[in-house]
N, C-alpha and C positions, 0 to 999 in steps of 0.2 A: 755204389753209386757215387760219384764224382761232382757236392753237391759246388763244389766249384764251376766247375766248368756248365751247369748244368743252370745255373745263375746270367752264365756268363751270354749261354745260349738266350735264356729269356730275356735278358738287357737288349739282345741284337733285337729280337723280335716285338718285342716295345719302344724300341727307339725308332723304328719304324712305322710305328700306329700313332707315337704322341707328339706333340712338337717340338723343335731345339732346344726354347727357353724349358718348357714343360717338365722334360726328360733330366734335363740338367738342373733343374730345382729340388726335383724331387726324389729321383733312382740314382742320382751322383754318389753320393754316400752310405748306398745299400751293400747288403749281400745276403746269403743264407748262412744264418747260423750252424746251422743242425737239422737234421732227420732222423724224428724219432715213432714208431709205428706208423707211417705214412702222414704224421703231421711235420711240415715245412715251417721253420721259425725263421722267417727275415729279420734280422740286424737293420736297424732304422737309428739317425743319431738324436731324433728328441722326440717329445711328445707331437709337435704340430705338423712334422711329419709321418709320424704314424697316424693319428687322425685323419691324412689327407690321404697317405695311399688308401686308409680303413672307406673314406665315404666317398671317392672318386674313380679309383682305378682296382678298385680290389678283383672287379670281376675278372677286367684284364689281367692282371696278374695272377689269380687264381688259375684261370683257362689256359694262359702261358704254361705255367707250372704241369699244368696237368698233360698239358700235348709230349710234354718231355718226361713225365714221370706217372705213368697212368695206377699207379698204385696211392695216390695220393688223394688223402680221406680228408684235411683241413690244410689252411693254413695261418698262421698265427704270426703277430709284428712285436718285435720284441725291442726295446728302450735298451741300445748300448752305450757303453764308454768306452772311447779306444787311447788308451796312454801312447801320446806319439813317440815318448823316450824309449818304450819298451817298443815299439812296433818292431823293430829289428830284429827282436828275439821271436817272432811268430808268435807270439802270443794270444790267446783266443781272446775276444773283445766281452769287456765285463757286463755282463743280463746284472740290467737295473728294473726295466719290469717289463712284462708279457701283456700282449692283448690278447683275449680267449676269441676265437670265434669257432668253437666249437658246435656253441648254438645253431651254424650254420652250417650245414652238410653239403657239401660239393653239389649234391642233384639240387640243390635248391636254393642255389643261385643262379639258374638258368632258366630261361622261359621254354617252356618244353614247345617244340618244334610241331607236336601233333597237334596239338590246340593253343597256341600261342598263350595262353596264360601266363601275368605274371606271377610269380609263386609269393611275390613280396605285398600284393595287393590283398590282404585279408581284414577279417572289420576290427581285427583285436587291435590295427591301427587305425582303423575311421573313427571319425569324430561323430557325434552326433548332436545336432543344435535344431534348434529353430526354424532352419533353415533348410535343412534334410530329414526332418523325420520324418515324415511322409511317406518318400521313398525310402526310406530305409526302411518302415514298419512295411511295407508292400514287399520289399527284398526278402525278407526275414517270413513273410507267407507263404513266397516264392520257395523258399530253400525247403519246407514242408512238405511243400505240396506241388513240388513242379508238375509243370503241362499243364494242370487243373484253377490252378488259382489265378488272375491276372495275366492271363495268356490271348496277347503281348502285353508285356512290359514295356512301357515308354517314356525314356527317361532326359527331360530337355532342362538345356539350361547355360546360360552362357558360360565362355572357356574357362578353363583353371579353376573350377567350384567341386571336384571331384567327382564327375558322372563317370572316370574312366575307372577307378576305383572300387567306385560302388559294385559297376557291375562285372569286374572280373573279380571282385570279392566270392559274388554269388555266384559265379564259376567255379573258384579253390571252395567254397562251402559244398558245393553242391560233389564237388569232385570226391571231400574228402568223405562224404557223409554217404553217399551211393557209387561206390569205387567200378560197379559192372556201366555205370553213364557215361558217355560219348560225350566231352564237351569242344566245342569252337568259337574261339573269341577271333573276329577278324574287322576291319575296317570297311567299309562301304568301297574306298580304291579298292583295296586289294580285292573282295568278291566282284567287283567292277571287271577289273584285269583277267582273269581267272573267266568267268565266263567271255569277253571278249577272244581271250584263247582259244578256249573251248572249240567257239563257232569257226575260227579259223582252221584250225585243225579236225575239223569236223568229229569231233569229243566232247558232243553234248550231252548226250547219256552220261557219260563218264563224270562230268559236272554236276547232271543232277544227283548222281548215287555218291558223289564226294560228299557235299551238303546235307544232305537228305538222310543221311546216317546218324547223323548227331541226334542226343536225346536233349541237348541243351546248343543253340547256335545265337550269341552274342554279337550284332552288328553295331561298331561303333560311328560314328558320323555321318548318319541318314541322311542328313538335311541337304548333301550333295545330291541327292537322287533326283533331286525336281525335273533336269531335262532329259532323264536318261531313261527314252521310252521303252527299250528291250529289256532293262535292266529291272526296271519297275514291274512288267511284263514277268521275267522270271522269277523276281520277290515275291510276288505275288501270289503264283504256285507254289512255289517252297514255302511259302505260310499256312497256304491250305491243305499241303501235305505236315507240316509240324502241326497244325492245329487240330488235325482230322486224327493223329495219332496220338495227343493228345504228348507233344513233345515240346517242351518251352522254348522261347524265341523272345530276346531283348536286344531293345535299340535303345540309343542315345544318339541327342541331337542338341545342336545348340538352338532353335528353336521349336517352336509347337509343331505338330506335323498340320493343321489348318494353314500357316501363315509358311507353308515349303514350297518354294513358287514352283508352277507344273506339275503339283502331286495329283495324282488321279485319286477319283472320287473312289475308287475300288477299295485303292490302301488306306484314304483317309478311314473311310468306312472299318477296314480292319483294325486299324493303331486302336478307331476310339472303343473298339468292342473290349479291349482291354484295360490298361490302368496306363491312362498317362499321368506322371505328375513332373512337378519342376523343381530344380535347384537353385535356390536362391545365393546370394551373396551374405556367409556367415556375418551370425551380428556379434557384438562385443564379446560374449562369453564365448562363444563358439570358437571366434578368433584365439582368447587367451590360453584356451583347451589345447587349441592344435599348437600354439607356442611352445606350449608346457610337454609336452607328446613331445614334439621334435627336440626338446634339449633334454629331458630324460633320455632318448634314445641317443644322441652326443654325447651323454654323461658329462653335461656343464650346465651350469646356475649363473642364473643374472637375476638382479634385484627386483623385488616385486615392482616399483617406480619405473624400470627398464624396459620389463613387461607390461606392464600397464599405458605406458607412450607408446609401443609400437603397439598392442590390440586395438588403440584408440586412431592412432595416425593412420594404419592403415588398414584402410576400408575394401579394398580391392577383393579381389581374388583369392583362393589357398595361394596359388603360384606366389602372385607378389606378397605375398603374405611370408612366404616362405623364403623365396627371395631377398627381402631385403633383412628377414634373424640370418642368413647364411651370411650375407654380407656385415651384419654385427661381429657373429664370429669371426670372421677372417680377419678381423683387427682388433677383438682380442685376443686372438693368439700371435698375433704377428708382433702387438706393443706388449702383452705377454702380464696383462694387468687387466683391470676393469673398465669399461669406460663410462665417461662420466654423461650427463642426462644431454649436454649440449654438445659434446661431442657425437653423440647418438642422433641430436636432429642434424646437425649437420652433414651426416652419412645419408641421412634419408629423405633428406630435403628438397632430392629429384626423383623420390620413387613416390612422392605425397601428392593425390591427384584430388584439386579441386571436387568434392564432390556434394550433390544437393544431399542434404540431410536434414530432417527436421525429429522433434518427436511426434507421437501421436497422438498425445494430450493435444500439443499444439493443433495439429488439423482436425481435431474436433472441437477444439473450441474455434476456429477461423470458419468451418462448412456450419458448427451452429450458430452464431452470429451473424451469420450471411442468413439462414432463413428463420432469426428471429427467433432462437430455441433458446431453453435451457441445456447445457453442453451436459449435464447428468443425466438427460433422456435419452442419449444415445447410448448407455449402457445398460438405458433399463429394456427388461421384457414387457414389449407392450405393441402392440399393432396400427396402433394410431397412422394414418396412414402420412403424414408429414413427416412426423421422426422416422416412419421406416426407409423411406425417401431418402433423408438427411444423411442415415448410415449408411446407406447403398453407394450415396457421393464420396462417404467418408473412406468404405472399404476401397474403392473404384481407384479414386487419388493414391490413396498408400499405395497400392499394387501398382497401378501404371506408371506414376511421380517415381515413388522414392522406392520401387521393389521388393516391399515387405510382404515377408512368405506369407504365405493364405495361413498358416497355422498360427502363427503372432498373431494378425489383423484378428483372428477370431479369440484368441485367449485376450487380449488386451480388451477388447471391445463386449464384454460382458461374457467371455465363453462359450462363444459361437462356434460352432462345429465347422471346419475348413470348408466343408460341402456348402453349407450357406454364403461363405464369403466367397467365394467360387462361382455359386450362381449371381451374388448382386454385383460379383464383378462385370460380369458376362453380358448381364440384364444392362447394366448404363452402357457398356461401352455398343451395345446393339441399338439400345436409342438413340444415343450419340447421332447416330448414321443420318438420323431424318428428324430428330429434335430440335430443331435450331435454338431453340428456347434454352434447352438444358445445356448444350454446347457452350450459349451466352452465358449463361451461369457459372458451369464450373470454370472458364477462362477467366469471370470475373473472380472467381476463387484462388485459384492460383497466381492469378497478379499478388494476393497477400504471403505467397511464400519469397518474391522477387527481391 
């Protein structure tokens, strides 16, 4: 094999997929070293380069590789030195170090085309906080005891918090755990698309025996469904055939399926026969966790005080969460040094988003002083029917105010079982509706967090 020319083939075919500047930053001073039992070692000229082909373009370059050399079991980036004095002599360019991705098998950097799965979505990388265990201990009964347990699963919560994760985790879990299961991880578009097809090419059987096969079917982005009376229609059946055979069926939404405008009462009815729960917005630990995850898996170290300002600054999302350590990284390797705590807020100065935050000491002391408690009665066990009152305000606030998961609100608040904060959630906000009393109260409450 000709691993020249063969280099030279996949430059063309990437320089076509990447951009000008792109291509010429980063594949300018490539090549293939060597092939040795079907692993391909790329010539890179420093570390920040092999880093960036390693967490950017590897798939591309891997699938390149491979359309040209179908015997090809890895690929691996190798740290050279090229003496321009000697270049004249052909001389092979000096291996100063290897990156292994042995770890990584060809088949399993691909999302397998039969069930969309990503193979890289597993829990040995999910976090688990405060914030998701919930669902995750429901995921985890799921993988047990599919069809049987929590069937449907329903998993809401707004974007970037990892519900895409979660639930094609329990797809690779389920996959690897029962290998003879059928699974389909697909989007609400695309099963959308797909039976609109269908009906036009009059291939509706064919539709319904596509779907209906699966012993696990994974619909992501529900909350689009609300106007889509055929589609709803067909969901609907395909639930009562997975559920009748007793075949698991998970959704995710970035809201509740009550609050999904034009959901029929049919599906509501189904979602809640099962286990809905929500994903909250990780809190400090959670955050620091998923920091410490993503730079272990980088194989780089920033200071506990580094870490500590961005788990604390930013309160968002995984995404922005994620987003703005990426964006640390990229300037420390580029100044190729540390950066220091005020150089770090000034990187992230425009990714830092006003947001309401209180503790929940504070809004139990603010809702028990408004009716005249002692703010310790709120943690005690006791029925009295004022203080139950008072707590019911106090859970209702945290959850609506500031989004604190039903599992915190009941650990902090005396060790309350989520299912209680869940009902006195439910319980105020269904007064609300015709209380005007309670209405005037808790607004006068909230003026005290202003």
């Amino acid at each position: 094999m000709d691993i020249k020319q063969l280099w030279k083939n996949c430059l063309i075919e990437i320089e076509s997929g990447v951009s000008k500047a792109n291509f010429s930053t980063w594949f300018k001073n490539t090549s293939i070293l060597k092939e040795e039992d079907g692993i391909v070692y790329i010539a890179v000229p420093n570390e920040f380069v092999r880093d960036w082909l390693k967490n950017k373009y590897h798939k591309l370059i891997t699938k390149t590789i491979a359309d040209g050399f179908q015997t090809m079991r890895a690929v691996e980036y190798t740290i050279t030195k090229i003496d321009n004095n000697n270049s004249s002599k052909n001389e092979a360019p000096k291996q100063i170090e290897t990156y292994a991705n042995k770890e990584l098998p060809l088949k399993d950097l691909y999302i397998n085309p039969e069930d969309n799965i990503n193979p890289r979505y597993r829990f040995d990388s999910f976090i688990v906080g405060t914030f998701n265990e919930l669902a995750y201990a429901a995921s985890q009964a799921i993988i047990e005891n599919p069809g049987t347990k929590y069937n449907p699963f329903f998993v809401y919560g707004q974007t970037g918090l990892g519900k895409t994760h979660l639930i094609q985790a329990v797809g690779n879990a389920i996959k690897d755990r029962y290998p003879g299961k059928k699974v389909c991880y697909i989007t609400l578009e695309k099963f959308a698309t797909d039976f609109v097809n269908s009906l036009q090419g009059n291939k509706a059987n064919s539709f319904k025996e596509k779907y209906r096969k699966y012993d696990l079917l994974i619909i992501d982005d529900i909350q689009f469904i609300g106007k889509m009376e055929k589609i709803q229609e067909e969901l609907f059946h395909t639930f009562n055939t997975f559920y009748e055979n007793n075949k698991q069926i998970i959704f995710s939404s970035d809201k509740h399926p009550n609050h999904i405008p034009e959901l029929v009462d049919r599906l509501k009815s189904r979602f809640a026969a099962g286990m809905i729960v929500d994903v909250s917005e990780p809190e400090y630990e959670s955050r620091l966790a998923i920091l410490k995850l993503k730079l272990q898996e980088m194989d780089i170290n920033l200071e506990p005080e580094t870490l500590d300002y961005i788990a604390s600054a930013i309160q968002g999302n995984i995404r922005e969460l994620e987003g703005s350590l990426n964006t640390i990284i990229c300037q420390y390797r580029l100044k190729n040094r540390p950066l220091t705590l005020i150089e770090i807020k000034t990187l992230l100065k425009n990714s830092i988003k006003p947001k309401k935050n209180v503790a929940i000491k504070d809004v139990v002391k603010i809702v028990s002083d408004h009716y005249n408690l002692d703010e310790t009665s709120i943690y005690e066990k006791t029925r009295r029917k004022e203080i139950v009152r008072a707590r019911q305000v106090v859970m209702y606030i945290l959850r609506e105010d500031f989004n604190v998961s039903y599992p915190l609100i009941g650990q902090k608040l005396g060790g309350k079982d989520h299912t209680t904060v869940i009902h006195s959630y439910l319980k105020i906000k269904e007064e609300l509706k015709d209380d005007n009393q309670l209405m005037q109260e808790i607004e006068q409450i909230r003026v005290m967090f202003k």
